[in-house]
C-alpha positions as a printed NumPy array, in Angstrom:
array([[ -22.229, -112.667,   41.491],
       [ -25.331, -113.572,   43.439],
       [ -27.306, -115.487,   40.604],
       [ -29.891, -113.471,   40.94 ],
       [ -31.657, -112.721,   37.347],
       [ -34.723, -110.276,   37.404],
       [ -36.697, -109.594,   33.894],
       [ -38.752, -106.471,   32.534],
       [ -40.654, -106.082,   29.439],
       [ -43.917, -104.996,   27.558],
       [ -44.132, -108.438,   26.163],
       [ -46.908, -109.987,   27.973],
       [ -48.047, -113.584,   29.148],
       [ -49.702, -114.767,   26.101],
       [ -47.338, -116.023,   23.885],
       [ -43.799, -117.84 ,   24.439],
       [ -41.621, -114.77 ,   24.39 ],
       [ -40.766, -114.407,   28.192],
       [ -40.45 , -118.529,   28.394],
       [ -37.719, -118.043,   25.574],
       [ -35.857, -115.459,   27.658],
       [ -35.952, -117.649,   30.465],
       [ -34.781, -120.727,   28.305],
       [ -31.357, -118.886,   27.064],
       [ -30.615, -117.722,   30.665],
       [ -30.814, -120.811,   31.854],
       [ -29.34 , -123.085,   28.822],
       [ -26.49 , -120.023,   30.142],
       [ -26.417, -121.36 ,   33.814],
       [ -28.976, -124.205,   35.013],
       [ -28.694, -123.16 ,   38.37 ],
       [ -29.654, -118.836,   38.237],
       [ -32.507, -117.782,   40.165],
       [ -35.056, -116.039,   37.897],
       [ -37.698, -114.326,   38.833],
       [ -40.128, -111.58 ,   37.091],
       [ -40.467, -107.694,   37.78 ],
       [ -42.986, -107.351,   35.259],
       [ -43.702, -108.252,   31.48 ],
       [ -47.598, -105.839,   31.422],
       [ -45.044, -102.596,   31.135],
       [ -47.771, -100.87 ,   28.344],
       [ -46.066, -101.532,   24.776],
       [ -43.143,  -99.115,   24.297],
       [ -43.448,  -97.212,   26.998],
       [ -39.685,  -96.467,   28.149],
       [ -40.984,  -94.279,   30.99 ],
       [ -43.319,  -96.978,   32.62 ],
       [ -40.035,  -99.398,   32.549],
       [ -38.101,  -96.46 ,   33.927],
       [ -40.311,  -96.337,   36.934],
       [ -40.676,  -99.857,   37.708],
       [ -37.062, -100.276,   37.896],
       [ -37.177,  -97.628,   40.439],
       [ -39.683,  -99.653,   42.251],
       [ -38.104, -102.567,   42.782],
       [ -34.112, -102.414,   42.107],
       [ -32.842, -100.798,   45.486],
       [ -34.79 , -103.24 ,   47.223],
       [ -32.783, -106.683,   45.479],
       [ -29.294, -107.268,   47.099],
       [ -26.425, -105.836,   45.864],
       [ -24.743, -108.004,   42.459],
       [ -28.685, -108.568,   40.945],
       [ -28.822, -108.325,   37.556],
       [ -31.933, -106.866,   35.901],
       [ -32.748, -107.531,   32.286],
       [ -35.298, -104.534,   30.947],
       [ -36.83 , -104.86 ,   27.744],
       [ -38.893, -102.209,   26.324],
       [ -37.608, -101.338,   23.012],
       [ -39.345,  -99.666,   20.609],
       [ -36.038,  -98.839,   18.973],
       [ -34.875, -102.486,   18.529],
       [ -32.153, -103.356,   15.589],
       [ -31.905,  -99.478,   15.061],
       [ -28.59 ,  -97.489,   16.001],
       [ -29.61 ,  -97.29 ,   19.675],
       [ -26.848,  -98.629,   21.986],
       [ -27.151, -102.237,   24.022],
       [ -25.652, -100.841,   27.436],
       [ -25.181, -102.235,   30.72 ],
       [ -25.231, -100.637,   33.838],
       [ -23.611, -100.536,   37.323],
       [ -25.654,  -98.429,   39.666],
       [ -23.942,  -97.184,   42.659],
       [ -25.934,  -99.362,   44.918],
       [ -24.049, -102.647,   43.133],
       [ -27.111, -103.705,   40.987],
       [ -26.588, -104.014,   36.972],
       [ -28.805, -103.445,   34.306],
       [ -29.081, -104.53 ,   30.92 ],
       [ -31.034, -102.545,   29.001],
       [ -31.239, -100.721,   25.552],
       [ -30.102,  -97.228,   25.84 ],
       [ -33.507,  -95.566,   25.314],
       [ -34.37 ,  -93.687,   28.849],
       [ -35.147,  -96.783,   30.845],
       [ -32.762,  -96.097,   33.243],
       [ -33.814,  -92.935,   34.155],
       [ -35.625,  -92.623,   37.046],
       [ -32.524,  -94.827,   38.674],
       [ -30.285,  -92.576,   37.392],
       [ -31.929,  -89.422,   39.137],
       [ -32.218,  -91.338,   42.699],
       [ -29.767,  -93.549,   43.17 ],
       [ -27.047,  -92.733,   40.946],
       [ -25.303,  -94.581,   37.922],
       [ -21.413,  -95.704,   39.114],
       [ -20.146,  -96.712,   35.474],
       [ -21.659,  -97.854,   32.016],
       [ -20.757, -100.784,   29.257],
       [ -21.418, -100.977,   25.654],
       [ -22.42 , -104.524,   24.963],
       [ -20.415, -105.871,   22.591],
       [ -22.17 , -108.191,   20.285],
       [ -19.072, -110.937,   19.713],
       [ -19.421, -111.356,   23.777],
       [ -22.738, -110.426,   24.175],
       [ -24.62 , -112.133,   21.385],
       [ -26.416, -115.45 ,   21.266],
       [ -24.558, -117.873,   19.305],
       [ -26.395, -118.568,   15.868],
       [ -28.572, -115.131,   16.073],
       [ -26.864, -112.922,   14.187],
       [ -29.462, -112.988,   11.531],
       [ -32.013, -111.998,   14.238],
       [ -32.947, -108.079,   14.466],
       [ -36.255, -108.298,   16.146],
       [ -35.911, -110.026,   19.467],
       [ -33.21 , -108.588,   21.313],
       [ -34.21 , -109.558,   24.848],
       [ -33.92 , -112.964,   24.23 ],
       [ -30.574, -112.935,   21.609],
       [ -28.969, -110.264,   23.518],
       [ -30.122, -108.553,   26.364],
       [ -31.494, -111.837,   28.417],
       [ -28.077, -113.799,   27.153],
       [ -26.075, -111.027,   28.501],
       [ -27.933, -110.69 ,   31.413],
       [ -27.016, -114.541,   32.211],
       [ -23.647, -114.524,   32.018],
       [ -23.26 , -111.533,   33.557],
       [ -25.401, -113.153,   36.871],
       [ -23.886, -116.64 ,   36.334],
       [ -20.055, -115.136,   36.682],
       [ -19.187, -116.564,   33.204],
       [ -18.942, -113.006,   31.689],
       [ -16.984, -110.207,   34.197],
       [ -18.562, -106.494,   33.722],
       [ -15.694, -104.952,   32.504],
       [ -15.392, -108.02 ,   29.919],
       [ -18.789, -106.929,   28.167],
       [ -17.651, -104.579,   26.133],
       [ -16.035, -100.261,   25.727],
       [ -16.451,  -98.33 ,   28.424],
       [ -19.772,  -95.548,   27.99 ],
       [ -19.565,  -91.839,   29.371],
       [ -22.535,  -91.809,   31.588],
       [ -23.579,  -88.467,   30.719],
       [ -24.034,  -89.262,   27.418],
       [ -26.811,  -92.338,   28.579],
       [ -30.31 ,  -91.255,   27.32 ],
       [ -32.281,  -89.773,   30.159],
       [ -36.238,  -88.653,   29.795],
       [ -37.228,  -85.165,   30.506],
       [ -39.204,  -83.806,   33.014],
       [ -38.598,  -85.656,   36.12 ],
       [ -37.422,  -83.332,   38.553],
       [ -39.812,  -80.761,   40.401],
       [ -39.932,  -77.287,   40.486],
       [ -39.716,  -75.428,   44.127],
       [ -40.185,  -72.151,   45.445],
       [ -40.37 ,  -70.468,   48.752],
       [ -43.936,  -72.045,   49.085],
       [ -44.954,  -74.081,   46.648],
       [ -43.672,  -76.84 ,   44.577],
       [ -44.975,  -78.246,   41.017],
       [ -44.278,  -81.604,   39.74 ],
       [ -45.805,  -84.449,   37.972],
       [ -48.082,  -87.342,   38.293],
       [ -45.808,  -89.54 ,   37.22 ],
       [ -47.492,  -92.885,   38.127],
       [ -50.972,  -94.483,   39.949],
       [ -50.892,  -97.017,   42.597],
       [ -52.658,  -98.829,   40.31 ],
       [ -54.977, -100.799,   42.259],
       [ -56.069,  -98.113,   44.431],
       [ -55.878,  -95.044,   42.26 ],
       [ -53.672,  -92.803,   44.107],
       [ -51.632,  -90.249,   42.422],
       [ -47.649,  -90.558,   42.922],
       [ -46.056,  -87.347,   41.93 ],
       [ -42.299,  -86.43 ,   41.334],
       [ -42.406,  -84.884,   44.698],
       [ -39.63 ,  -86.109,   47.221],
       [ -40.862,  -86.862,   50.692],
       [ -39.07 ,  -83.931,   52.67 ],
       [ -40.16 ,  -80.959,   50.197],
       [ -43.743,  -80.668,   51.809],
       [ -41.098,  -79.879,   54.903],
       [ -38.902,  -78.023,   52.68 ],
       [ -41.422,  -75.314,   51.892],
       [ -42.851,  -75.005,   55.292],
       [ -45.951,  -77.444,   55.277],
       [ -45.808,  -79.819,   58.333],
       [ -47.504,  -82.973,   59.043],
       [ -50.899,  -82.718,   59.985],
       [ -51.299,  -79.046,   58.337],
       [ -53.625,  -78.404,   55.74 ],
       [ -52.249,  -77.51 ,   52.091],
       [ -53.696,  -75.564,   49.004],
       [ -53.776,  -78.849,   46.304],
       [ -54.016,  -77.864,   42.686],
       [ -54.265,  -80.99 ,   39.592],
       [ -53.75 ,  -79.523,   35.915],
       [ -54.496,  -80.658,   32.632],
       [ -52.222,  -78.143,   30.404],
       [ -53.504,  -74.834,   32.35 ],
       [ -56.901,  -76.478,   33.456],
       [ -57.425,  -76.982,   36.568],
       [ -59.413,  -80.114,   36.808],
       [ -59.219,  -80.478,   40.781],
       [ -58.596,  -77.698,   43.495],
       [ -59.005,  -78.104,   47.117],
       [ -57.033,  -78.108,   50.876],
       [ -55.788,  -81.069,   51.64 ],
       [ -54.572,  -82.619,   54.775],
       [ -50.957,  -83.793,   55.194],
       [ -51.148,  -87.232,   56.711],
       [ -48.881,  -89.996,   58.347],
       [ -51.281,  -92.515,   57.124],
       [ -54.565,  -92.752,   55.32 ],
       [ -56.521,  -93.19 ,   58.422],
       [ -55.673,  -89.694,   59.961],
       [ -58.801,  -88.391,   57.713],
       [ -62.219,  -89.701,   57.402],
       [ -63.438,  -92.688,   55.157],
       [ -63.573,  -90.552,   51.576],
       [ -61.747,  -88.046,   52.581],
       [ -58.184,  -86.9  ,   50.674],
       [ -54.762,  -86.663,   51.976],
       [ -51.467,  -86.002,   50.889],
       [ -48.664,  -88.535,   51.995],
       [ -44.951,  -89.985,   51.579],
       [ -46.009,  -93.205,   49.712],
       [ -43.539,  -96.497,   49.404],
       [ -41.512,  -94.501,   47.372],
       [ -40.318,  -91.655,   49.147],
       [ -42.719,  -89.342,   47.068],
       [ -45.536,  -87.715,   47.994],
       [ -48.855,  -89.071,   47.281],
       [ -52.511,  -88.342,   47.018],
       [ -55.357,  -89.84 ,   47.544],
       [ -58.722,  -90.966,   48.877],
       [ -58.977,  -93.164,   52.489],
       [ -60.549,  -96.203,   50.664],
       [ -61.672,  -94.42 ,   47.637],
       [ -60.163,  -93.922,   44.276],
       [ -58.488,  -90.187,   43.173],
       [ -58.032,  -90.884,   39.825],
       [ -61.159,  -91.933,   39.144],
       [ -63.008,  -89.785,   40.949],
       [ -61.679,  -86.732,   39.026],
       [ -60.779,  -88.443,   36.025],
       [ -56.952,  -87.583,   36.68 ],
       [ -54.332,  -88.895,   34.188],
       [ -50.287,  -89.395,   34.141],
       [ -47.559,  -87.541,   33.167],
       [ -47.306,  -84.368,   30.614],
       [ -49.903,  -82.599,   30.548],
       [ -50.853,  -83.449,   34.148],
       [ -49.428,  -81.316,   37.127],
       [ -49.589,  -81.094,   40.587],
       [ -48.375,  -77.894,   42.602],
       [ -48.914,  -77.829,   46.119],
       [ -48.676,  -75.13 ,   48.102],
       [ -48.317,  -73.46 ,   51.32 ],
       [ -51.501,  -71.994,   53.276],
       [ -50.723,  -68.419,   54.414],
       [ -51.615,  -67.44 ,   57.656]])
């Protein structure tokens, strides 16, 4: 292992929860690298975490272990799992649909239940509440110190029976395609849809063409317009949109130097849709 340690929660700054994570991983192993993904994941919000994993994992060298911790399910039934993507990164996380979005890109390779007389903070057992510091941030430390092997955590899970949200893949036809907003680029108020990269191709819309751009609320249609598809946001004019292949491989849209979601008051996820569509000739 690479003693590499990444963390993810909704917990926040403002109180001593994320410093008490970072105190059992390293009373674990004095010497792991730690570092933060993010703890401002919105409380309980499984498909935020989802995402952000997707954001950042592939991008961390292969052995990384990544602690998520959004668990609105905590001390319930839910499983403790950890998983072994196929790109060699593991993730410790409860089995609530964080590890979606990873799941549908990248692929899972294998799955562990995390047994609690291995994977449990000595003296916590009387603990239900705080999981990411008695469990999941424990684990997580041995796991990236080498003190605890991965197929030493615990029974062996069937991958397709892992929790996965709904919704996440698009829907294509001969010349359109309808997906979600799943996400903003949050500073700059772009959309990021479900949308892979080469689907605009797919369908028969090429770079530089102009394509029919439809936002929905439900069935309302709260922005409709052609849009140019663009290399990069200066290919159109200062306020001007575009559609593009953002940092994630998806296809974006947005404003040069302006902000889409604000300007037409455009949300996330279900109810809001984007189909984009083919100009005929």
């Amino acid at each position: 292992m690479n003693k590499l340690l990444v963390f993810q929660s909704d917990f926040g700054l403002s109180d001593g929860a994320v410093a008490a994570m970072y105190g059992v991983a390293l009373s674990v192993d004095e010497t792991l690298k730690i570092y933060d993904l993010t703890h401002e994941i919105p409380p309980f919000d499984t498909f935020e975490a989802s995402y952000r994993l997707l954001q950042a994992v592939p991008f961390w060298p292969a052995s990384t272990v990544f602690v998520t911790v959004v668990d609105p399910g905590v001390g319930s039934s839910r499983r403790s799992i950890v998983v072994k993507t196929k790109g060699g990164h593991y993730i410790v996380t409860p089995d609530n649909g964080s590890i979606s979005h990873i799941a549908r890109s990248f692929g899972i390779e294998s799955v562990r239940r995390i047994a609690e007389d291995v994977g449990r903070r000595k003296n916590s057992e009387y603990s239900h509440t705080f999981h990411g510091r008695d469990i999941y941030g424990y684990t997580g430390a041995l796991l990236a110190s080498g003190k605890l092997d991965y197929d030493a955590i615990g029974p062996y899970v069937d991958p397709t029976s892992l929790v996965l949200l709904e919704g996440l893949y698009p829907q294509i036809s001969a010349d359109s395609v309808t997906g979600t907003i799943e996400t903003l680029d949050v500073r700059f108020g772009s959309l990021w849809t479900n949308i892979s990269g080469g689907t605009l191709e797919e369908i028969g819309i090429r770079t530089g063409d102009l394509a029919d751009v439809t936002v929905m609320k439900d069935k309302s249609k709260l922005y409709h317009s052609f849009v140019m598809y663009s290399h990069t946001f200066a290919d159109v004019e200062i306020g001007e949109p575009l559609l593009y292949i953002n940092s994630m491989n998806h296809i974006g849209v947005a404003i040069n130097q302006g902000n889409f979601a604000r300007a037409y008051n455009i949300g996330t996820r279900e109810p809001w849709h984007i189909q984009i569509r083919k100009i005929k000739q």
